[in-house]
CHARMM-style PDB file with segment names, atoms N, HN, CA, C and O in Angstrom:
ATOM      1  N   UNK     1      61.643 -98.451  65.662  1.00  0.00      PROA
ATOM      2  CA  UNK     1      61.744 -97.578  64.493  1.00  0.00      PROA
ATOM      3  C   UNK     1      63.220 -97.303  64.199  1.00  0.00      PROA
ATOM      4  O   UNK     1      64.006 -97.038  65.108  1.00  0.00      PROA
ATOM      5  N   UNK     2      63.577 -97.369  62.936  1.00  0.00      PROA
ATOM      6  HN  UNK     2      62.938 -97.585  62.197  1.00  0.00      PROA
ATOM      7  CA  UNK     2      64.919 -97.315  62.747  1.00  0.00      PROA
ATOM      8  C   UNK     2      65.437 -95.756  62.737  1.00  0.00      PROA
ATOM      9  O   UNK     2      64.634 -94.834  62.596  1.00  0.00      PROA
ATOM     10  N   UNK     3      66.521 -95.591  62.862  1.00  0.00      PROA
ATOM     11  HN  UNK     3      67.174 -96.340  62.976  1.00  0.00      PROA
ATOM     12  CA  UNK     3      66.811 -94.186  63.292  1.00  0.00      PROA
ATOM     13  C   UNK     3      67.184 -93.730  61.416  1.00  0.00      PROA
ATOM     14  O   UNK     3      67.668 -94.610  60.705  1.00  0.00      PROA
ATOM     15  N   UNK     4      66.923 -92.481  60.890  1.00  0.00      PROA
ATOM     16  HN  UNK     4      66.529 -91.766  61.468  1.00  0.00      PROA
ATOM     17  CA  UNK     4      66.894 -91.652  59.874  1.00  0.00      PROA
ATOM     18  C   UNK     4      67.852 -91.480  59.888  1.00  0.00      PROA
ATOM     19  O   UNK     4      68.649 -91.333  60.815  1.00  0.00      PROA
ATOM     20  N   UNK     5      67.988 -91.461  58.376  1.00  0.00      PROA
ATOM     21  HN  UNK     5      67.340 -91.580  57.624  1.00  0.00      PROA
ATOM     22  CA  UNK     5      69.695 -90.900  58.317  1.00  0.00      PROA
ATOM     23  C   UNK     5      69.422 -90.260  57.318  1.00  0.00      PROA
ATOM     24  O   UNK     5      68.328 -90.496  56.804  1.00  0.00      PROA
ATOM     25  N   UNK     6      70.566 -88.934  56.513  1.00  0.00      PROA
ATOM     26  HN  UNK     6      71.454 -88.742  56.931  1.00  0.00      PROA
ATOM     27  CA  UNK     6      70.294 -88.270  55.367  1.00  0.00      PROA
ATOM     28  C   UNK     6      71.023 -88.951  54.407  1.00  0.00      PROA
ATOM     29  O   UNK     6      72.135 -89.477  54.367  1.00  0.00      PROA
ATOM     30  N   UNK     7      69.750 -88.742  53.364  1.00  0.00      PROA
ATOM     31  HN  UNK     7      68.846 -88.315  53.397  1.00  0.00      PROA
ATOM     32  CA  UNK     7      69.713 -89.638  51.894  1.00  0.00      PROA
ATOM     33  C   UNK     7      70.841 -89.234  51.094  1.00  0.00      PROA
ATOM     34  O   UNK     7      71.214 -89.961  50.173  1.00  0.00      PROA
ATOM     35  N   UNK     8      71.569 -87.873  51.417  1.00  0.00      PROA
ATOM     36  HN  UNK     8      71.266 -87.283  52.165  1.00  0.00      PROA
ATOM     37  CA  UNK     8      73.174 -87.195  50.538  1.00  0.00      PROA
ATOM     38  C   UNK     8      74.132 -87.978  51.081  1.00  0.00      PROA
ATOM     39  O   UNK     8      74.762 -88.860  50.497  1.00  0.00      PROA
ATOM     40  N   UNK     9      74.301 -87.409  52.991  1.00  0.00      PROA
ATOM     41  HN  UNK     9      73.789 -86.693  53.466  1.00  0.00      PROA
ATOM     42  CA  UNK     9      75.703 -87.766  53.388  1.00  0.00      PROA
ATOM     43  C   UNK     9      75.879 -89.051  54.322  1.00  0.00      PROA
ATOM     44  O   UNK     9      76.901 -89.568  54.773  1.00  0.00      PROA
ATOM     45  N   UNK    10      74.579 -89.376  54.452  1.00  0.00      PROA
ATOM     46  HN  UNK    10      73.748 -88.956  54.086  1.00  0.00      PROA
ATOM     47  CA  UNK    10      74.247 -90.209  55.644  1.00  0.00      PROA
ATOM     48  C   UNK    10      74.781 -89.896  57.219  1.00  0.00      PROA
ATOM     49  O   UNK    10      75.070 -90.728  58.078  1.00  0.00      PROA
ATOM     50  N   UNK    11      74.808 -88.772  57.290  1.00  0.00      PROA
ATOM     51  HN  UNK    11      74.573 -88.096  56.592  1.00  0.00      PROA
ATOM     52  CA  UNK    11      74.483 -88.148  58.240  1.00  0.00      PROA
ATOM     53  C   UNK    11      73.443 -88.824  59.380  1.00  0.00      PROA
ATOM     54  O   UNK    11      72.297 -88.423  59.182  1.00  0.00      PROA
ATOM     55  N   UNK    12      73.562 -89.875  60.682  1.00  0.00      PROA
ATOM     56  HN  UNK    12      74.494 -90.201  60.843  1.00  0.00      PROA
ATOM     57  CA  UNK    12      72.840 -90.555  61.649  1.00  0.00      PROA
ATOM     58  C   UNK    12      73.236 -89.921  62.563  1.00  0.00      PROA
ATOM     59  O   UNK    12      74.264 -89.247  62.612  1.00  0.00      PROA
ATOM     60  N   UNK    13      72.091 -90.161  63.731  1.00  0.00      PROA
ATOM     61  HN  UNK    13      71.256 -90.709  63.692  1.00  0.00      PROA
ATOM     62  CA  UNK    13      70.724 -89.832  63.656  1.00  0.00      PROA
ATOM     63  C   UNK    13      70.275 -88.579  62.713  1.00  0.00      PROA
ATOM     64  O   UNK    13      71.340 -88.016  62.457  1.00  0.00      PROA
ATOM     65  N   UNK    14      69.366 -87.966  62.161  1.00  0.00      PROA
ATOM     66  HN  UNK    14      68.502 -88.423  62.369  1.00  0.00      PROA
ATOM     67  CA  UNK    14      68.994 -86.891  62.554  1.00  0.00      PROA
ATOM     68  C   UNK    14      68.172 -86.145  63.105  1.00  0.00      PROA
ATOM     69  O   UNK    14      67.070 -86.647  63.325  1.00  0.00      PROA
ATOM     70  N   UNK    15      68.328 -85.159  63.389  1.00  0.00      PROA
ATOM     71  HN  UNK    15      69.224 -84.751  63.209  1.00  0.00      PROA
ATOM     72  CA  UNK    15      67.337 -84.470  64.452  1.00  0.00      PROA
ATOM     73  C   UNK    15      65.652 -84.306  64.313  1.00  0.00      PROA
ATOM     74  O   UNK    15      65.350 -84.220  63.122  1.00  0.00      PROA
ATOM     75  N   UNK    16      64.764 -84.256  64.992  1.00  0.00      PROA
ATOM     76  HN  UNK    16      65.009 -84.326  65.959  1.00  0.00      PROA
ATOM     77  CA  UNK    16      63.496 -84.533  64.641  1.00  0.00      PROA
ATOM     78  C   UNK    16      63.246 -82.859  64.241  1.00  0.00      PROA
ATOM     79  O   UNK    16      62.059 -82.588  64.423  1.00  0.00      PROA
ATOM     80  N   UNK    17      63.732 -82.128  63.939  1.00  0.00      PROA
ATOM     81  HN  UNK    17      64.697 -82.348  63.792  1.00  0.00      PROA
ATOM     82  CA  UNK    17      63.707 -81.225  63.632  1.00  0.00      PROA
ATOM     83  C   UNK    17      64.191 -81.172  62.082  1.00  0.00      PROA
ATOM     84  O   UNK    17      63.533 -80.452  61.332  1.00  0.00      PROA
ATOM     85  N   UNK    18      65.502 -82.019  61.454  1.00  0.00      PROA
ATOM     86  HN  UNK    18      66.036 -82.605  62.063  1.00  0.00      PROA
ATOM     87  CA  UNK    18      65.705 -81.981  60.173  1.00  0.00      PROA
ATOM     88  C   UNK    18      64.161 -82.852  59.450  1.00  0.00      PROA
ATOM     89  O   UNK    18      63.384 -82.438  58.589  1.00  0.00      PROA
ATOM     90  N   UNK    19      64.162 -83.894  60.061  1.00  0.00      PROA
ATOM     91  HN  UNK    19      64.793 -84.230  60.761  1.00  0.00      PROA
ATOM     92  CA  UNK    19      63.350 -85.052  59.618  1.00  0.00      PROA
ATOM     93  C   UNK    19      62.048 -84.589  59.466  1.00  0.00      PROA
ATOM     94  O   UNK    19      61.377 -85.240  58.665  1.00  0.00      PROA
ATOM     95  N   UNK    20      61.221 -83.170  60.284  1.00  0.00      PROA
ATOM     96  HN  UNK    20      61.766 -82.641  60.935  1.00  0.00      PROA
ATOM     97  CA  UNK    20      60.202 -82.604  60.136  1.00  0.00      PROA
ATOM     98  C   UNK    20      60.426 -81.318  58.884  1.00  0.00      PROA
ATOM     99  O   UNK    20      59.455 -80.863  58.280  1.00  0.00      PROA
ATOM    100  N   UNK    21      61.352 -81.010  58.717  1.00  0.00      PROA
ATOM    101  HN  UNK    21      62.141 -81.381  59.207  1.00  0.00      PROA
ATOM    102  CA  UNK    21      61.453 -79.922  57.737  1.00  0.00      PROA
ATOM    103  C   UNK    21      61.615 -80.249  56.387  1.00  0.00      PROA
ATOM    104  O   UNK    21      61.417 -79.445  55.476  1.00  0.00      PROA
ATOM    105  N   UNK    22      62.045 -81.652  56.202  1.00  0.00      PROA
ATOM    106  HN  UNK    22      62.206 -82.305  56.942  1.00  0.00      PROA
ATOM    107  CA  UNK    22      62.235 -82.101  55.269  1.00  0.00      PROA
ATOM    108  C   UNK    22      60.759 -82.790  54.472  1.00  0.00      PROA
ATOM    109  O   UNK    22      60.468 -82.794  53.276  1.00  0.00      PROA
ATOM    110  N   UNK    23      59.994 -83.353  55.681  1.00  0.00      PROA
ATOM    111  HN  UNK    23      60.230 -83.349  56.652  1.00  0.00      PROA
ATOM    112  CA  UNK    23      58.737 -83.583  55.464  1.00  0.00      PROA
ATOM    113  C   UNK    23      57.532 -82.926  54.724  1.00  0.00      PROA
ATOM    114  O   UNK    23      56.663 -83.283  53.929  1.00  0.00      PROA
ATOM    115  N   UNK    24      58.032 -81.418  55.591  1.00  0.00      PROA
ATOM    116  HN  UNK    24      58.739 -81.128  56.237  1.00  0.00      PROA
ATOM    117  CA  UNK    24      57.283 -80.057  55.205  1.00  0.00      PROA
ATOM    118  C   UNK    24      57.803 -79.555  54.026  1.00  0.00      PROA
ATOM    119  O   UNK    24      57.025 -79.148  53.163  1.00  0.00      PROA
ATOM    120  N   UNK    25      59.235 -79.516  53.825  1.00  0.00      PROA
ATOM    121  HN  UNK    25      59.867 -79.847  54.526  1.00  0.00      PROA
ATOM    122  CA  UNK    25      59.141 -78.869  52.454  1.00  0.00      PROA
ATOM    123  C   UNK    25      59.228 -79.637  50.945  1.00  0.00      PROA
ATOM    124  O   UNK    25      58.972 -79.053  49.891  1.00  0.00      PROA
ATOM    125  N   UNK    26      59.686 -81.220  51.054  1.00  0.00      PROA
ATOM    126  HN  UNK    26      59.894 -81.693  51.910  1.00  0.00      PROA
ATOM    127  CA  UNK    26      59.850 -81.988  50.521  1.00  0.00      PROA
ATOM    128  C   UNK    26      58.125 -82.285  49.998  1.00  0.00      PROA
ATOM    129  O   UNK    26      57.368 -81.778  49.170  1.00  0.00      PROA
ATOM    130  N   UNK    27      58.032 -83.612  51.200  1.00  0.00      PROA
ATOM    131  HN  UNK    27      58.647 -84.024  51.873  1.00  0.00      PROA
ATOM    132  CA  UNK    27      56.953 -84.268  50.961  1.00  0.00      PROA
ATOM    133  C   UNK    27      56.638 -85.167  52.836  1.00  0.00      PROA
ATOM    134  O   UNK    27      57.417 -85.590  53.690  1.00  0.00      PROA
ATOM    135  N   UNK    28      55.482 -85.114  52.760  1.00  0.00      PROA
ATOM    136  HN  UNK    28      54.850 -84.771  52.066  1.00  0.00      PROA
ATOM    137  CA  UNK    28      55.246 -85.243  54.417  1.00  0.00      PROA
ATOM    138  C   UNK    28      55.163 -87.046  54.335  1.00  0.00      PROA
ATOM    139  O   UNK    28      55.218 -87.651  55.406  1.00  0.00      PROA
ATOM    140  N   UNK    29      55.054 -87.705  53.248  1.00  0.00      PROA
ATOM    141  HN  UNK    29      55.010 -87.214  52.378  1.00  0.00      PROA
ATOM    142  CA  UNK    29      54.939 -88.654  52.759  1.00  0.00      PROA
ATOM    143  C   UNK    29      57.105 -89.560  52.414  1.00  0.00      PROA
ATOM    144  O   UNK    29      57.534 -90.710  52.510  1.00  0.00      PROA
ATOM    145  N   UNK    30      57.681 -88.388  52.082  1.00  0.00      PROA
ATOM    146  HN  UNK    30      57.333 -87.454  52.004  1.00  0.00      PROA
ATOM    147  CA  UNK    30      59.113 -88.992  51.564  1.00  0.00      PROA
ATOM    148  C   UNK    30      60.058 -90.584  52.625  1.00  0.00      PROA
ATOM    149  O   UNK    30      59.848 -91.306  53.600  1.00  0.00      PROA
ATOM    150  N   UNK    31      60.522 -90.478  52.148  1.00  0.00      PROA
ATOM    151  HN  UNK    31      60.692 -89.892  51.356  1.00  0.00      PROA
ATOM    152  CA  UNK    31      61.243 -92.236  53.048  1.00  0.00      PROA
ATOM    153  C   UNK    31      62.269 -91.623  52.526  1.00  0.00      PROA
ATOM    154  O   UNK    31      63.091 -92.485  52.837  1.00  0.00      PROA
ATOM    155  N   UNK    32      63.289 -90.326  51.635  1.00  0.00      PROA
ATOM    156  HN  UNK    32      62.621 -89.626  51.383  1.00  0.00      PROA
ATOM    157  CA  UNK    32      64.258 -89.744  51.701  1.00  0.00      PROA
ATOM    158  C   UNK    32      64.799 -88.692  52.847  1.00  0.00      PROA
ATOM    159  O   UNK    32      65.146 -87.821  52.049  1.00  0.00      PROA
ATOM    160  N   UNK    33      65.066 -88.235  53.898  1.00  0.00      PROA
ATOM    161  HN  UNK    33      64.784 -88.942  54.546  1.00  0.00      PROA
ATOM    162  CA  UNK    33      65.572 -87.415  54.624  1.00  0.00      PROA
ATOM    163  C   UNK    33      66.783 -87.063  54.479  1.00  0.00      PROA
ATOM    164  O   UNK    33      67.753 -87.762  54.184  1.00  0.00      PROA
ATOM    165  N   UNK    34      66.691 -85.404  54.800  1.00  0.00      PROA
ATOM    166  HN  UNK    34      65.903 -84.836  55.040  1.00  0.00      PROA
ATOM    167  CA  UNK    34      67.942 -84.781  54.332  1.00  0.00      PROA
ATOM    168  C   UNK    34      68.679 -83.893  55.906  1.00  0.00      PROA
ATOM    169  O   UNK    34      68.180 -83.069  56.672  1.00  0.00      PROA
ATOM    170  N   UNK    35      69.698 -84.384  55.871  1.00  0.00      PROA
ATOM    171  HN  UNK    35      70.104 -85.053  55.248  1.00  0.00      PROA
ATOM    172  CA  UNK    35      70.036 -82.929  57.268  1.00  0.00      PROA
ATOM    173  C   UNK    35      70.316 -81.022  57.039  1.00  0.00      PROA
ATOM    174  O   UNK    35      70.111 -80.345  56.032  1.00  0.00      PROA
ATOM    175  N   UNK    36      70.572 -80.816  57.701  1.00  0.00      PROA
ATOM    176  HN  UNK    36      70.738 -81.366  58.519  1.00  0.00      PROA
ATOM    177  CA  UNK    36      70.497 -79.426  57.174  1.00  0.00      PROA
ATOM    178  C   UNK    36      71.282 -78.677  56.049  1.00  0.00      PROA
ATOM    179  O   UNK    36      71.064 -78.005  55.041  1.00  0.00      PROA
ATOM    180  N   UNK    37      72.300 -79.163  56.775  1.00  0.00      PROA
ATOM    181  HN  UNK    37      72.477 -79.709  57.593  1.00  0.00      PROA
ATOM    182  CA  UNK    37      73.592 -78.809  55.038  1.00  0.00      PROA
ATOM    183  C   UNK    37      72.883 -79.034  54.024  1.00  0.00      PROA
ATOM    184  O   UNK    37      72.623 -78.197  53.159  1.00  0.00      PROA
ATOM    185  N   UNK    38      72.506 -80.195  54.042  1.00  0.00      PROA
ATOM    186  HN  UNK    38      72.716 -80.875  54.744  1.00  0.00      PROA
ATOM    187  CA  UNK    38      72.563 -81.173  52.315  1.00  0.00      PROA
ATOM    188  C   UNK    38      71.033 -80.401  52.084  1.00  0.00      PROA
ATOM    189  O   UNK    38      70.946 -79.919  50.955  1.00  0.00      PROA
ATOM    190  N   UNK    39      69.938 -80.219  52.860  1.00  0.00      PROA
ATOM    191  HN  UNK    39      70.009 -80.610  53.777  1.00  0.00      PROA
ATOM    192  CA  UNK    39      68.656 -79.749  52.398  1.00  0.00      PROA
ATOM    193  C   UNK    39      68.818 -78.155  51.717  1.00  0.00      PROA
ATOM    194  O   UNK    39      68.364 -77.684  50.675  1.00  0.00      PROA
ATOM    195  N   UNK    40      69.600 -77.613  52.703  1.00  0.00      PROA
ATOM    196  HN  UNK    40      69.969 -77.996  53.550  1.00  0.00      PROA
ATOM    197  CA  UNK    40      69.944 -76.014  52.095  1.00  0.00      PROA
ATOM    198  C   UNK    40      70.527 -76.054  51.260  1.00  0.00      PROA
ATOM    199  O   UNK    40      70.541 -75.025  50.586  1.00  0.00      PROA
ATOM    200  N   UNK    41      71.428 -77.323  50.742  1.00  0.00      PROA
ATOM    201  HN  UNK    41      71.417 -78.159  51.290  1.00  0.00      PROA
ATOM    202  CA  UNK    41      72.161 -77.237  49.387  1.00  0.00      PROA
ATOM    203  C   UNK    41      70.988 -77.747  48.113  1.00  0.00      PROA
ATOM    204  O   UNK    41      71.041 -77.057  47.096  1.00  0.00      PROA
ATOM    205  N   UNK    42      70.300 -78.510  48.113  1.00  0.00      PROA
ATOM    206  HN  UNK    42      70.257 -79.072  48.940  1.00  0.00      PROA
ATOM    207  CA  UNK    42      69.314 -78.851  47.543  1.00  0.00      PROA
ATOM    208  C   UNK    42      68.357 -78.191  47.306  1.00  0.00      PROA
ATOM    209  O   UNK    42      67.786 -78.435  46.243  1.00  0.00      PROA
ATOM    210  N   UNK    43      67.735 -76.964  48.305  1.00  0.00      PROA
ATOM    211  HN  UNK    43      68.198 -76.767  49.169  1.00  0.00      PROA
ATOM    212  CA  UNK    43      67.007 -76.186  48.118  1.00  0.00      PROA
ATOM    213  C   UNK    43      67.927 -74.700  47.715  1.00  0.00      PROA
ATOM    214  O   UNK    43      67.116 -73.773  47.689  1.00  0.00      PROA
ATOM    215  N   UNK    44      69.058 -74.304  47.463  1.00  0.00      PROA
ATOM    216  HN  UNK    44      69.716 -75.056  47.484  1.00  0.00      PROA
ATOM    217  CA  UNK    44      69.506 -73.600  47.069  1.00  0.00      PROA
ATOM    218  C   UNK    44      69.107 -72.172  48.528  1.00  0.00      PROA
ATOM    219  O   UNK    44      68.832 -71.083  48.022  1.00  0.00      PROA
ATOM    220  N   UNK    45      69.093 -72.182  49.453  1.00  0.00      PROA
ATOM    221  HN  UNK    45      69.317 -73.066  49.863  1.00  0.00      PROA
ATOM    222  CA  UNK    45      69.236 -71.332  50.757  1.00  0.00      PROA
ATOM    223  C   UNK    45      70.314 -72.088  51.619  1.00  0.00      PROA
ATOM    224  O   UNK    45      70.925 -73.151  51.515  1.00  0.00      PROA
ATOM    225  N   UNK    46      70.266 -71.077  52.494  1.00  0.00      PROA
ATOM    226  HN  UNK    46      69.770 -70.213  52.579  1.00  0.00      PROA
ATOM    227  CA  UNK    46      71.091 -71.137  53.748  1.00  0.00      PROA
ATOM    228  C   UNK    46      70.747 -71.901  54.910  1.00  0.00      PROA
ATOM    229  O   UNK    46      69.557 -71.826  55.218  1.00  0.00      PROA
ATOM    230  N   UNK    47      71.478 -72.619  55.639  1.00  0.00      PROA
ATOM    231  HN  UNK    47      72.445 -72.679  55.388  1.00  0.00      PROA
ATOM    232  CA  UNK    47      71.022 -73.388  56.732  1.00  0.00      PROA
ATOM    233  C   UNK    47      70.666 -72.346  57.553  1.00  0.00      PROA
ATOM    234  O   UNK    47      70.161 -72.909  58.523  1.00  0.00      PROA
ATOM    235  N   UNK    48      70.618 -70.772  57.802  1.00  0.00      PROA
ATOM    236  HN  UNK    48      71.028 -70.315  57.013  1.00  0.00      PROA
ATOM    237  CA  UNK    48      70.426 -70.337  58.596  1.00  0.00      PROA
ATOM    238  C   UNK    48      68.530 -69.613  58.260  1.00  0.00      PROA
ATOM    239  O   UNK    48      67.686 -69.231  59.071  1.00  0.00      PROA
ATOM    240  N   UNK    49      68.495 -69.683  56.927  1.00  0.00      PROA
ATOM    241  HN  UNK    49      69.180 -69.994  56.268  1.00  0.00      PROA
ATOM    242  CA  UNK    49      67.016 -69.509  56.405  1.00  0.00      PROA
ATOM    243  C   UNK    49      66.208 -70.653  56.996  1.00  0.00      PROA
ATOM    244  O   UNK    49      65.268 -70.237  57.673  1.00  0.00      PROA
ATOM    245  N   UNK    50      66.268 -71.452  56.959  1.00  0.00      PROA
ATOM    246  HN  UNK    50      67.032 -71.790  56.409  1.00  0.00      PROA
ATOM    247  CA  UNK    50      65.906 -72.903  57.313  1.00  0.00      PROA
ATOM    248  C   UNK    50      65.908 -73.051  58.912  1.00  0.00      PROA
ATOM    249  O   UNK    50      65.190 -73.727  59.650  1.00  0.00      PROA
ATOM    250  N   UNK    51      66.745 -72.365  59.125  1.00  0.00      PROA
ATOM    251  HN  UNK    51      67.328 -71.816  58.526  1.00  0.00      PROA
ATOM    252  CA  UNK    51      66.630 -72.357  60.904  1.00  0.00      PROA
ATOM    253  C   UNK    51      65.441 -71.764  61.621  1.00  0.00      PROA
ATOM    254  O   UNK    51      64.703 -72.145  62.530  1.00  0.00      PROA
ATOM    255  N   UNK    52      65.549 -70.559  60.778  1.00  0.00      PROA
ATOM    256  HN  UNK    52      66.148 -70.250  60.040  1.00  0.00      PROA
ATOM    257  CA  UNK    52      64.526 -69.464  60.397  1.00  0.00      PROA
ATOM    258  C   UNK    52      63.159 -70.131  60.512  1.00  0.00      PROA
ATOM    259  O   UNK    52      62.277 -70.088  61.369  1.00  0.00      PROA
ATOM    260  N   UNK    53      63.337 -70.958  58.987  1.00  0.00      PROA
ATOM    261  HN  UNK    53      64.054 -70.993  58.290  1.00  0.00      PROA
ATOM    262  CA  UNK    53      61.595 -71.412  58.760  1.00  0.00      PROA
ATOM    263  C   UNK    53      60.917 -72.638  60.124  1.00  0.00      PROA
ATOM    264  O   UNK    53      59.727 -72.716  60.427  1.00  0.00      PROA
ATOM    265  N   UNK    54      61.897 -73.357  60.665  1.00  0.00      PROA
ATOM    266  HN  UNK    54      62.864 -73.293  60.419  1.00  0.00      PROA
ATOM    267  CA  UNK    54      61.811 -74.084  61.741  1.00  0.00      PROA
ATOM    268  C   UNK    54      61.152 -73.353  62.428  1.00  0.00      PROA
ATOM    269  O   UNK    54      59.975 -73.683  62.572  1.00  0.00      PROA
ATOM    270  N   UNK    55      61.659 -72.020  63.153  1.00  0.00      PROA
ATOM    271  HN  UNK    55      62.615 -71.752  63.035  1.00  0.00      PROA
ATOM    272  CA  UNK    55      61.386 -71.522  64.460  1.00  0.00      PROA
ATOM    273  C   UNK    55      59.527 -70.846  63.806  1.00  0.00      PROA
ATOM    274  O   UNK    55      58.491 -70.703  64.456  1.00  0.00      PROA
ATOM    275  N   UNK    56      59.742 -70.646  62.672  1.00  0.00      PROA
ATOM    276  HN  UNK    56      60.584 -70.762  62.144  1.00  0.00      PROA
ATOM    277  CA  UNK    56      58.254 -69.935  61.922  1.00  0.00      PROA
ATOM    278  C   UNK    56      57.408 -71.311  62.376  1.00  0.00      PROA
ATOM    279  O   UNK    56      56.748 -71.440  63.407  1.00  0.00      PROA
ATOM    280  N   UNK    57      57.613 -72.294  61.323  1.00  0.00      PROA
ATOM    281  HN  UNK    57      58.149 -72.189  60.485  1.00  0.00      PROA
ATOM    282  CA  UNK    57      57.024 -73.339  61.511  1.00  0.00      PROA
ATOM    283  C   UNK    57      56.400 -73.537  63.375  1.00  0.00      PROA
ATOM    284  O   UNK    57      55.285 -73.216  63.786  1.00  0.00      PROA
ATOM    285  N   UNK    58      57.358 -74.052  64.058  1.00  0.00      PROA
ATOM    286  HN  UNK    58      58.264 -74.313  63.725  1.00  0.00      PROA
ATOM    287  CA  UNK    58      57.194 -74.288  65.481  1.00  0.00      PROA
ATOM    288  C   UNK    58      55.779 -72.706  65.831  1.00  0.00      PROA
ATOM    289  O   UNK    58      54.732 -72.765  66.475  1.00  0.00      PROA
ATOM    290  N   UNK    59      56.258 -71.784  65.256  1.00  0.00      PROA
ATOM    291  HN  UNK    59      57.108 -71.736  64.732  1.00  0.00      PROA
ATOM    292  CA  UNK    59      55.591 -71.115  66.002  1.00  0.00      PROA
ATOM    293  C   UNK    59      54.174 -70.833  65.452  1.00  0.00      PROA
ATOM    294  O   UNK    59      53.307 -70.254  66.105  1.00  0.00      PROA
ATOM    295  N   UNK    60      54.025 -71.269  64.264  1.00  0.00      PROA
ATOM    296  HN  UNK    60      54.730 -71.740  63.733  1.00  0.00      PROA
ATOM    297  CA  UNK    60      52.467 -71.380  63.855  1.00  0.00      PROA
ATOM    298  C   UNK    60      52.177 -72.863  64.597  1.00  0.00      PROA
ATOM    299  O   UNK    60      51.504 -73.350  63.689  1.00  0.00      PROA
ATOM    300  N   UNK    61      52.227 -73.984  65.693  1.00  0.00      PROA
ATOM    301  HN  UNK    61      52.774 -73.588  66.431  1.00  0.00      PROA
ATOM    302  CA  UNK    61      51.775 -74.792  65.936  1.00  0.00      PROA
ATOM    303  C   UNK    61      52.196 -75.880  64.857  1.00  0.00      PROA
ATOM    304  O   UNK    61      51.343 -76.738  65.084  1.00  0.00      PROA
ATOM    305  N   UNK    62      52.871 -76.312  63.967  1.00  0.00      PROA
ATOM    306  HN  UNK    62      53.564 -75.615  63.782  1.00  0.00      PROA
ATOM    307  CA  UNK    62      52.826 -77.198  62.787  1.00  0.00      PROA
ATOM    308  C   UNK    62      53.256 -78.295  63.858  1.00  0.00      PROA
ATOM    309  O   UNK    62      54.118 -78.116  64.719  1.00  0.00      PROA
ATOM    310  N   UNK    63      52.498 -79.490  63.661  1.00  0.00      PROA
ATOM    311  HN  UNK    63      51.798 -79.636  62.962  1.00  0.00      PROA
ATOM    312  CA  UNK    63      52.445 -80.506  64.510  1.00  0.00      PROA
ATOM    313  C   UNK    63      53.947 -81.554  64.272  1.00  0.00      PROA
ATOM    314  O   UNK    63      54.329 -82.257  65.208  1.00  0.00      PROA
ATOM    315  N   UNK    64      54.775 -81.540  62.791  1.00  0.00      PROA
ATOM    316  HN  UNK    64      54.464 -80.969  62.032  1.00  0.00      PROA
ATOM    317  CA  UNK    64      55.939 -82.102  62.327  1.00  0.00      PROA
ATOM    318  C   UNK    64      56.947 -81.323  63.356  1.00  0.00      PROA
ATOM    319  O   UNK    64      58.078 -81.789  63.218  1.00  0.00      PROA
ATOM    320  N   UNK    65      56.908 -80.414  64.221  1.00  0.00      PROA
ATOM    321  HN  UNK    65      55.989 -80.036  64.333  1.00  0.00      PROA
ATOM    322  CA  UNK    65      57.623 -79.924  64.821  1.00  0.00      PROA
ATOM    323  C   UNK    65      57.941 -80.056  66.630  1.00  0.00      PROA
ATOM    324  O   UNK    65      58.684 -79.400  67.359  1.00  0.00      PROA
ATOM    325  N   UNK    66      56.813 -81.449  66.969  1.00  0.00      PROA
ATOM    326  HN  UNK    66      56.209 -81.981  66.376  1.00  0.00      PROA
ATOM    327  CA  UNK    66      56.750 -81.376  68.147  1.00  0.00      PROA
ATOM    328  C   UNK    66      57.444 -82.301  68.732  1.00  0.00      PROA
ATOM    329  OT1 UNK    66      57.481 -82.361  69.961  1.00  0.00      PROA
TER     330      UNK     66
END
């Protein structure tokens, strides 16, 4: 499997943690991945909101997070 890179800065690897959040808030379906900067700039929040929704995510069980 080829390693993800983000579709803005190309940012390689990224973390299975960007690559799941991007899934979730994007599209769980996308072949675009974004890392955290470039997603919080795109979604207009903070990388630290997003850190946020990760640890939410992880903690309702969401399986993109394991």
């Amino acid at each position: 499997m080829a390693e993800k890179k983000c579709y803005v800065c190309g940012k390689s690897p990224l973390s299975k943690d960007e690559i799941g959040l991007t899934k979730k808030l994007i599209d769980k379906k996308t072949v675009n991945f974004y890392c955290l900067p470039c997603l919080a700039e795109s979604l207009e929040v903070t990388e630290e909101e997003l850190l946020a929704k990760i640890e939410e995510f992880k903690e309702e069980g969401c399986t993109l997070f394991r």
